[in-house]
Each structure stands twice: as structure tokens, then as C-alpha cells.
N, C-alpha and C positions, 0 to 999 in steps of 0.2 A: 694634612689633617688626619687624627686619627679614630678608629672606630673602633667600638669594643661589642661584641659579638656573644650571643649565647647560645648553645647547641641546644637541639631538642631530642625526645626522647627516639632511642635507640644506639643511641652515643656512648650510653654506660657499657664498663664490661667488668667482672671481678676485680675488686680490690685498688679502684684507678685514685682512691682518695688517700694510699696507705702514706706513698712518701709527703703529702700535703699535713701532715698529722705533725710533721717536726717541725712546721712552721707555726711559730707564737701567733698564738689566736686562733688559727684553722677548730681545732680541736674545739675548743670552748662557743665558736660561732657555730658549728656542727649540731654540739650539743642543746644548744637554746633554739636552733632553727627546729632540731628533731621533736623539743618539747613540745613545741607549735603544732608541729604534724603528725605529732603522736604514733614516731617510730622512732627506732634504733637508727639514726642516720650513721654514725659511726660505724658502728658495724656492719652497715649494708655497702658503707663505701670502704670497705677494709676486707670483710673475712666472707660477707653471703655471696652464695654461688652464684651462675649465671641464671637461673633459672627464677631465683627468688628474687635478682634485683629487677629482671624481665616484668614481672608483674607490675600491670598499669601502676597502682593503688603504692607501690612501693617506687618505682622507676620515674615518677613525675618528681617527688618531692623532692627521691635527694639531686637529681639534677640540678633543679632550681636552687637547693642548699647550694650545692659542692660549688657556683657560679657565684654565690652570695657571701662563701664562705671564704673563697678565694679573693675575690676581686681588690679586696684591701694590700693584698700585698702587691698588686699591681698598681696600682693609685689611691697610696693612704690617705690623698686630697678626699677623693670621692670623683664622682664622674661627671663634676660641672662644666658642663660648654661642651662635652666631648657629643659624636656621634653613637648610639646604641641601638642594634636589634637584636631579636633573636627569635629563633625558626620554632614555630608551635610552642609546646610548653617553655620555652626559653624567652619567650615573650612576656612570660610571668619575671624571670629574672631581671627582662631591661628594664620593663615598666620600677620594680623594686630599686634596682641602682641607680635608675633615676630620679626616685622620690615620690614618685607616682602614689604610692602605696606603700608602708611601713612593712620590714620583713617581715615582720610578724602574722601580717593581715597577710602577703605574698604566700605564706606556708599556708596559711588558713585555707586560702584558694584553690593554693595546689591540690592540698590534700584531699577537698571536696570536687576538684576536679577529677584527680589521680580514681579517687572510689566510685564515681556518676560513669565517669567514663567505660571504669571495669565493668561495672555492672551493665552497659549500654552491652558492654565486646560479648558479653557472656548470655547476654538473650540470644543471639544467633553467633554461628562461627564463621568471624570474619577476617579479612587481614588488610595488608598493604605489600607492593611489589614493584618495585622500581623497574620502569623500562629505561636503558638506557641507550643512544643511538637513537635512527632513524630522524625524518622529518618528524618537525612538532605537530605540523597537520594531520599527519599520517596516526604518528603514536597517538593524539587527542580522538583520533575518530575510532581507530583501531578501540580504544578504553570505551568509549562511548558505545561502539558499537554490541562491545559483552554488557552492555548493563552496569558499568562502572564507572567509577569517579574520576577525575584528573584531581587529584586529592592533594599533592604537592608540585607546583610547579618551580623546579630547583634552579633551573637554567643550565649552563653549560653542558645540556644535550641528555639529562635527566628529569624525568616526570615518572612520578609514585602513583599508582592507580592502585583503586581501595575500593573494596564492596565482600560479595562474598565468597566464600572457598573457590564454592565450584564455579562462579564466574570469573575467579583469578586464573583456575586452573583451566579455563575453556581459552581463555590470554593465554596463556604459556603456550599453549598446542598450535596457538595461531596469531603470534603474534606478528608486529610490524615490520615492514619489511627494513633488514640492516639493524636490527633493535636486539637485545637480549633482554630477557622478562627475569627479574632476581626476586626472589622470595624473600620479604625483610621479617625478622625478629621481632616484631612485635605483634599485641593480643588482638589487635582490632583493628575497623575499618577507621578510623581517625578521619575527622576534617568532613564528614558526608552526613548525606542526613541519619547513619546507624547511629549517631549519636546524640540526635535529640534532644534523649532522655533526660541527657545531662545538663541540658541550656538550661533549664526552666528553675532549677534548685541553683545553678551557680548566679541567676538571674538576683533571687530573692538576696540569695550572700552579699552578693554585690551591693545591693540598695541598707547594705547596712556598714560596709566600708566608706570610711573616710580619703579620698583623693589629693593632690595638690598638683598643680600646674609643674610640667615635668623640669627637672633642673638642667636635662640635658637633650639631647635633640633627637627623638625617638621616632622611628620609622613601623609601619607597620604592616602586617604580612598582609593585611586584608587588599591594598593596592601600593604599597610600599612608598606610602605619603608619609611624611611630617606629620605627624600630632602633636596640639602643643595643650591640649585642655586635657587634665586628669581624668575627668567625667567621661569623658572621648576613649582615652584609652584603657579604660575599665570596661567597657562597654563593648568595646571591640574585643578584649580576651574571652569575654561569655562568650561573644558571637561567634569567635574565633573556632568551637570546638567542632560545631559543625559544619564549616564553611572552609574551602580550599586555601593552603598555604598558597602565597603567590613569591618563592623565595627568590624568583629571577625578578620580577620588579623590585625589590628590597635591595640587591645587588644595584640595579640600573640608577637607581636611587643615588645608592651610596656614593657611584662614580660621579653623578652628575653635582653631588654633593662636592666634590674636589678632593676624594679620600687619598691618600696615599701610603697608609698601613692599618691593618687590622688584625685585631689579636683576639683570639679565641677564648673563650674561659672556658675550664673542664668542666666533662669530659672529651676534651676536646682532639678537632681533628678533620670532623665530619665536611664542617661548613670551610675551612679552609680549602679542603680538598675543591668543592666547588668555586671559591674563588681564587683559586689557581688558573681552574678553566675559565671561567665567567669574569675575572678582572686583571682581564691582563696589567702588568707597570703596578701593581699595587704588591708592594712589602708585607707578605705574612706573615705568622707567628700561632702554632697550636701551644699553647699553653700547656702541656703534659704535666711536666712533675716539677718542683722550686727550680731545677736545673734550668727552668727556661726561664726564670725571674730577673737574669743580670739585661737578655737579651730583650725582654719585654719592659724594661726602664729603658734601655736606650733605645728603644720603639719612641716611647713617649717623649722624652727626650729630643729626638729628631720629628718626629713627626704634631709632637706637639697635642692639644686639645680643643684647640678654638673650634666653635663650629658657627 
């Protein structure tokens, strides 16, 4: 059984969409997705620095594009019957490849997410910092203990704790024991209540989106259940913004699901690297550039769609 996977933000890096540009269509799906979002996706996935694709308001959308834009050369079917998740804003991606929601509406989202969100990061200075190592117990209480979030729980011996500077940087002085505390690249506390702000206008967005019944079998971060009502899983992406990734149930899920390969859509990399550690016997695949196109058909091929 195979699962198709969307990364979330922190996955971009300069220029990861430039060889996807020679692929018929990439280009032109870009540019209609950009229209939506009312940015340059082209050029943020091609020529802008690291600093300008970093930015929330710019960094959510084209991910969810560059997953949207790709996916057809992975299954020009469409992704019926197959398994789909994907980690924070890559969650906007499944939901869209699986019909949930129309690209169009998918960009709409993002983009009033990508901007709520900035604006939430930018009232106070916040971040997110992966511990990696240690007991769960330990590293949960260790975060809890500075005043901070268990904000992604990733599985395979990673949990992202999120809140602000100087409680990240009181973590780092004293962290868990056996653990190293990584400072992540992006603008905000993600996933916690710093984000609020944003639920209530992606709230209103939502009740004006059109949903359908998913075409393929979508999991979800909030307890890495099955969802099968559209209404369901629009509901859960508002909720999503301030509420903890739970990516090690989404993983537990997928095995118990009977997965046996999973293939990454760009920018990808991230979320295989955890199901390396977290799924063992399962056949991966990061998606990087067309180069990995012949290997990711006979992914499918072998491991098929049925879910």
C-alpha cells in the first residue's frame, strides 16, 4: 500500500523548484496556483533567497503549490484510493490532492493562513527548536517545565517545543538529559496558543469554502485518525494552527494502515528522514528533482494505491 506525504513548512530552501520547471505543466500549475496567492511562486521557488522564502506569508504557500504542482507527474490518475498526509501546512496539500477542497480554494487558505499567522509571529518574538534524543517523558516535561509547548510531536526520538525566545533559550541552557535542543529556521511559535490570532479569520474563510467527501484516505495530525467528511477536515486545518502536530500518530497510523512505501512530495526530505527512524520495512522515496520520477512510478507500480 502506498502513501503520498506532504512536507510542512521549514522544508524550503533556495531554488528547490528550478529543475521541476522542465517538467510539462510544473510551470504553468505554479503560475495559476501563484495567481491564487497573490505571489510570485515561480520565482520564490527558483531565484528568492533563503531569507525571503523563510518568511511565513511567503514559505506556506509555495510549499503547498510546489506539492500541488508536482504531484501530477507522480500520478497523472489523481490520488484515488491512495493514503495521504502531510505535517502542518502540508496538510492543506492532502486535503487539496484529495479533493477535499479545490486548489484554488487550497491557495486561498494558505495564503490567509501564511499572512494570520505572520502577523500572530510578529506581535511577540517567537520560535520553534527541536529536541532531539532523550526520553519522551523527560523531553515533554523538560518543555513543559520552561513554559513551552510540545508543539510537534514527530516520533522517532523528535519533539519541536515552541513558545518564546528566552524560554527556548532557558531549554537550551538546561535541557533534557541525552537530548540536543536545535534552533529551527522559522518565524514563530507554530501549533501553540501564540497563534490564535489566526484561527478566528481562517475560521470565517472556511465557512465560505465549498468541501467534498475526501477521494482518498486522509489522516490527520490532530490524533492521526481517518477522516472521511470534508467538513471534518476543513475544520480540523483552522484548528490545526494552534493546536500540536501529533506526526508520530500519523506515522503509527499509516503502518497500521498496511503501508509499504511512501513517497515524499517537494520540498522534500524532511518527513522521510523520520520515517526511516519511525517506520521501519517501509520503502521510501524523497521526491527531490524529475530525477526521482522513473523511481517513484515504480514505487507505485509495486506498491500500488488501494487503501
Amino acid at each position: 500500500m502506498l502513501a503520498i506525504v506532504c512536507p510542512g513548512q521549514g522544508s524550503q530552501t533556495p531554488g528547490f523548484l528550478t529543475p521541476w520547471l522542465e517538467v510539462p505543466g510544473v510551470r504553468g500549475r505554479l503560475e495559476t496556483l501563484g495567481a491564487a496567492a497573490e505571489l510570485d511562486l515561480v520565482a520564490h521557488g527558483t531565484t528568492s533567497d533563503a531569507d525571503t522564502i523563510k518568511d511565513t506569508a511567503v514559505a506556506q504557500p509555495l510549499i503547498v503549490a510546489a506539492g500541488l504542482a508536482t504531484l501530477p507527474a507522480v500520478l497523472p490518475g489523481g490520488l484515488d484510493r491512495a493514503i495521504t498526509a502531510g505535517h502542518s501546512v502540508g496538510e492543506i496539500t492532502a486535503a487539496a490532492a484529495a479533493g477535499v477542497i479545490s486548489d484554488r480554494d487550497a491557495m486561498v487558505f494558505v495564503r490567509e493562513r501564511g499572512r494570520g499567522m505572520a502577523a500572530a509571529s510578529a506581535a511577540r518574538p517567537t520560535g520553534m527548536s527541536a529536541v532531539v534524543g532523550g526520553a519522551e517523558d523527560e523531553v515533554v516535561a523538560a518543555i513543559e517545565r520552561h513554559g513551552l509547548t510540545a508543539a510537534n510531536r514527530n516520533g522517532a526520538g523528535q519533539i519541536v517545543a515552541a513558545g518564546t525566545l528566552d524560554q527556548l533559550e532557558a531549554l537550551a541552557a538546561d535541557p533534557p538529559a541525552k537530548a540536543r535542543v536545535i534552533p529551527l529556521a522559522v518565524a514563530g511559535a507554530f501549533h501553540t496558543e501564540h497563534m490564535a490570532p489566526a484561527v478566528d479569520a481562517l475560521a470565517t474563510l472556511a465557512d465560505t469554502m465549498t468541501t467534498h467527501a475526501p477521494r482518498a484516505t486522509v489522516l490527520s495530525n490532530k490524533d492521526g485518525a481517518s477522516v472521511r467528511s470534508g467538513d471534518e477536515v476543513l475544520a480540523r486545518l483552522v484548528n490545526q494552527v494552534s493546536n500540536p502536530v501529533r506526526w508520530d500518530l500519523t506515522m503509527a497510523t499509516l503502518l497500521d494502515l498496511g503501508v509499504t512505501g511512501l513517497i515524499e512530495l517537494p520540498p522534500a526530505g524532511t518527513l522521510v528522514g523520520l520515517a526511516k527512524r519511525g517506520m521501519k520495512g517501509v520503502e521510501t522515496l524523497a521526491l527531490k528533482t524529475p530525477d526521482d520520477l522513473d523511481k517513484a512510478q515504480a514505487m507505485v507500480r509495486e506498491h500500488g494505491q488501494e487503501a
